[in-house]
N, C-alpha and C positions, 0 to 999 in steps of 0.2 A: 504494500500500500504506500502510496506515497501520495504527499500534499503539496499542492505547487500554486501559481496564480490562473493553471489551468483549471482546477478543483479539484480532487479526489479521483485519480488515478488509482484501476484497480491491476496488476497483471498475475499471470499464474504460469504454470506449462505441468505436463505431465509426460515430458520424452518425446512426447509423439504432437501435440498440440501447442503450442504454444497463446496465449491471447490478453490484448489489452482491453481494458473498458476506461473511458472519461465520463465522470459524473461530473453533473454541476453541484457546486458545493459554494455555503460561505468557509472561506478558510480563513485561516488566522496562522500564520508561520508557515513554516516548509517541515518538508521532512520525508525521512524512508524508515518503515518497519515491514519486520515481517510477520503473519499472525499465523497460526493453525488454522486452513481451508476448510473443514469441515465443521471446525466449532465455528468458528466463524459464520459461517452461514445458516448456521442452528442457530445461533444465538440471533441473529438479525430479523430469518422466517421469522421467529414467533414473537419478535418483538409487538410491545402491544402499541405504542402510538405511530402516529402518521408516519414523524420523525424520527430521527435519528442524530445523536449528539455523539463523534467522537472525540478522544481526550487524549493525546500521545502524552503519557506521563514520561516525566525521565527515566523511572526503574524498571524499565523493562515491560512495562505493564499500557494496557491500551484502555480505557475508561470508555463505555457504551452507556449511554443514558436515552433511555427512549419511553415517555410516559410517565407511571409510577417505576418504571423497572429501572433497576442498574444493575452493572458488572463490571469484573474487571478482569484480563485476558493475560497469560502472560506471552512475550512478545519478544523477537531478538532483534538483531540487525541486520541491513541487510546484503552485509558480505558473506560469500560463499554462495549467492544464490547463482542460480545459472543466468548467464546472458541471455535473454532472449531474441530472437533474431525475425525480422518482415521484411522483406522485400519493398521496394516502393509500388505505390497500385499503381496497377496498368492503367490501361485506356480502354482495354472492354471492361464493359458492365452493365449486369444483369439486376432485377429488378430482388433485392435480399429472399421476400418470401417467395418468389417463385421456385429459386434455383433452392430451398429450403425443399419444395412441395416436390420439384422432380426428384431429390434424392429420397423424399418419404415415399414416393411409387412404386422404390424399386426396392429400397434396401430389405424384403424381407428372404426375397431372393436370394440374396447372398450366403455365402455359405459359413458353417463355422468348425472343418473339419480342418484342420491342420496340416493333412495331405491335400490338400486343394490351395494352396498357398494363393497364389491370383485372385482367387473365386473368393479370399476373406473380403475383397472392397468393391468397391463403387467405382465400375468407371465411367469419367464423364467424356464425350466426343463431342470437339468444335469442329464447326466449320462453317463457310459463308451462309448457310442457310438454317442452322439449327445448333441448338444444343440438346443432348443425349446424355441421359445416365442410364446404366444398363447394370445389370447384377444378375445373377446365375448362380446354382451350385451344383449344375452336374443335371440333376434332375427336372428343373424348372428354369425360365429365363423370365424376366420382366424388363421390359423397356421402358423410357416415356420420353416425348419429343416436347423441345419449346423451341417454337419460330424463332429467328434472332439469327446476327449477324457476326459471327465469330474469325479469330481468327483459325485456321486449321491443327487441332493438335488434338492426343487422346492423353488421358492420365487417370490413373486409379489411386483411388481414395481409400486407406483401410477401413472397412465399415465403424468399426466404435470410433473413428473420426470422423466419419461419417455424422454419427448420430450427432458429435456433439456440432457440428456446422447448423445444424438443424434447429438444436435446441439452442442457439446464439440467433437464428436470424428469421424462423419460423412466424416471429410476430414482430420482423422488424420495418421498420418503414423506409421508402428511399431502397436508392439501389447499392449494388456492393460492386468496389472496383477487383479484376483478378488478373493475377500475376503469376506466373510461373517463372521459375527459375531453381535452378540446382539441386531438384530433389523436392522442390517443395513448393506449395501453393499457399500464396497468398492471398489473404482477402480484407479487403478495406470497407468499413461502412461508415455511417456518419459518425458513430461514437465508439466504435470497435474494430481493432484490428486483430485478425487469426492465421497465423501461418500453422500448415499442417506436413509433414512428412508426409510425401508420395512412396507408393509399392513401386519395386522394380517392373518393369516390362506391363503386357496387356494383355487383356483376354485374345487367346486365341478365335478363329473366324464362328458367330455363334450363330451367324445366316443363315450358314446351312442348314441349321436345326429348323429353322421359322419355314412352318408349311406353306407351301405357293396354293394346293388343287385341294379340295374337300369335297366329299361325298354327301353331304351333310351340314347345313348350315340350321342354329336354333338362336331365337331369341325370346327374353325373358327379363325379367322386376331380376336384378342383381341382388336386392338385398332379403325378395321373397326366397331365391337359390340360395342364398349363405345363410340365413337362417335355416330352412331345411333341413340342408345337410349339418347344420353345427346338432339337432335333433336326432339325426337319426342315428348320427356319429356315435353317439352317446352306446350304443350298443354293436361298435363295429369290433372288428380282429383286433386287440392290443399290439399285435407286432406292426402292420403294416396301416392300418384305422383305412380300412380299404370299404370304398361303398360303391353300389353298381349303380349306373344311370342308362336307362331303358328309354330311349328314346324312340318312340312309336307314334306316328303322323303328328298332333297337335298336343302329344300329352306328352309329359314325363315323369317315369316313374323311378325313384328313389330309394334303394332298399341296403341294408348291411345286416350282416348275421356274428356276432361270435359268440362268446363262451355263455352270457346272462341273456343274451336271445337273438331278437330278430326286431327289427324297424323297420317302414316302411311309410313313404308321402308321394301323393301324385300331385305336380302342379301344370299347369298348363302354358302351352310357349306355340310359338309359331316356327313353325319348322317348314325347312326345303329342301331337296334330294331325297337322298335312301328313305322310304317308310319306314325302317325299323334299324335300330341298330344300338347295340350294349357294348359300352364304355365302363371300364372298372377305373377308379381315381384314388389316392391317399386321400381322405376327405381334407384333412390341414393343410395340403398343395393348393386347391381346389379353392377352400372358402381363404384362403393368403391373399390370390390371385383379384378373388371378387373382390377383397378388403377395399381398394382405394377405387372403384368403379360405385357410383351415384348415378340414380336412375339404371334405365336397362342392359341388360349383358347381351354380346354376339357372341354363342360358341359355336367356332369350326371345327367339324372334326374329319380330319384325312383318312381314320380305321379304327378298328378295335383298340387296336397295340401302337399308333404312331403317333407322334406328337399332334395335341387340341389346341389352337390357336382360340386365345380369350380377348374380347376388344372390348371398351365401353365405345357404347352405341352414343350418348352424346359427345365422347371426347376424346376425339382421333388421335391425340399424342400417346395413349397410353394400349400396351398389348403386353400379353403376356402365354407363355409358352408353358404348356401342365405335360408329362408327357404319362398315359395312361399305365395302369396294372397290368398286367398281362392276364386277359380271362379264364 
């Protein structure tokens, strides 16, 4: 923490993140301490008034008065911390929450197997016409596209840095400047800067997987399907939470069996090609994929056994790749 005539500068890092925040503040002197990050921020959530009074005492100690409440923290200096390091922002830039909202599309996708090293993050793809994040773990892929004017380059993002880009700019206002450079990306917004360590290399080609031909197109309420199956799930196989979808002219029927029984829901969809055709799914792939689709779903499906192409029907940037159970 430190106190300047900027106001109350906050920074942190954890190896892998690094990040500043400027508050406005009245201040009174200057200064640098360091506090404990997590008491710290316990102690501030549950503080009871509006405000907040901090007190850098001489002994080491940091005085909190907020309300009826006080406390007192103890507190070191701030040599030995690590340098932290930002690039200056670039010249592209995206709108904060948006580039928040493509990596929340994709990242459930991602994987978190240890043998899949690449498939741990997010990668995002510029180019003159769009920006892409994309995540994968082998089994499933999820994309989402935002129009926009980039300069050409791909880089992946570890997902738990991921998540925390998200939880910094998900509700922020104003756009964020990005920069790359030597292993790391940088990003600048009105009151916060966050440099993040980039993974080595890129997802290998994941096109090939994305069905072109389908025997089978259905559509359907996303969140009538994801609720369903989160029901019927409820009584699928523990190893595999495997449920079968029976799609048959305008109906679809829903059903899973394991060890404490059997479930089963018919909802209704509007289907085109094959009259009849059964689909086995992980249900948690399945209702992942629906998660960030609002209003109606398009499932394509190329066979039994081959990859299901999943689209939201109002919002063409976003598709996602389920690849079926074997019946």
């Amino acid at each position: 923490m430190e106190l300047s005539d900027q106001g109350l500068i906050l920074r942190g890092t954890n190896g892998e993140v690094d990040i500043e925040v400027k508050l406005p503040a009245e201040v009174q002197g200057t200064g640098q301490v360091l506090v404990p990050a997590q008491t710290f921020v316990q102690i501030v959530r549950s503080a009871p008034g509006e405000l907040v009074e901090l007190i850098f005492g001489g002994k080491e100690r940091l005085e909190l008065h907020s309300g009826a409440f006080n406390t007192q923290l103890a507190t070191t200096g701030p040599d030995g911390y690590p340098e932290l390091s930002f690039g200056p922002p670039g010249p592209e830039k995206i709108a904060a929450s948006r580039l928040a909202q493509a990596i929340t599309r994709v990242r459930y996708a991602a994987s978190t197997e240890e043998f899949r090293a690449i498939f741990r993050g997010v990668q995002i793809e510029m180019s003159p016409t769009s920006l892409r994040a994309v995540a994968s773990d082998g089994y499933r892929l999820a994309c989402y596209d935002l129009p926009m004017q980039l300069q050409t380059r791909k880089l992946v993002i570890p997902a738990r840095s991921a998540d925390e880009i998200v939880r910094v700019f998900k509700d922020a206002q104003g756009e964020v400047a990005l920069a790359v450079a030597e292993g790391t990306l940088t990003l600048v917004g009105e009151a916060v800067r966050m440099s993040v360590k980039l993974m080595e290399g890129e997802f290998p080609d994941y096109g090939r997987v994305i069905p072109q031909s389908f025997v089978l197109e259905a559509t359907l309420q996303a969140e009538a399907l994801r609720e369903s199956l989160k029901r019927v799930a409820v009584l699928s196989d523990r190893n595999n939470h495997r449920v079968n979808l029976l799609f048959n002219h305008n109906k679809l029927d829903i059903d899973a069996e394991g060890d404490y029984g059997r479930g089963r829901e018919e909802l209704g969809i509007e289907a085109s090609g094959e009259p009849q055709l059964m689909v086995a799914y992980n249900a948690q792939f399945l209702i992942d994929a629906l998660a960030p689709i609002e209003g109606a779903v398009r499932i394509k499906l190329s066979g039994p056994t081959s990859p299901s192409l999943v689209q939201a029907v109002e919002d063409s940037g976003y598709l996602a790749v389920v690849v079926p159970l074997r019946v």
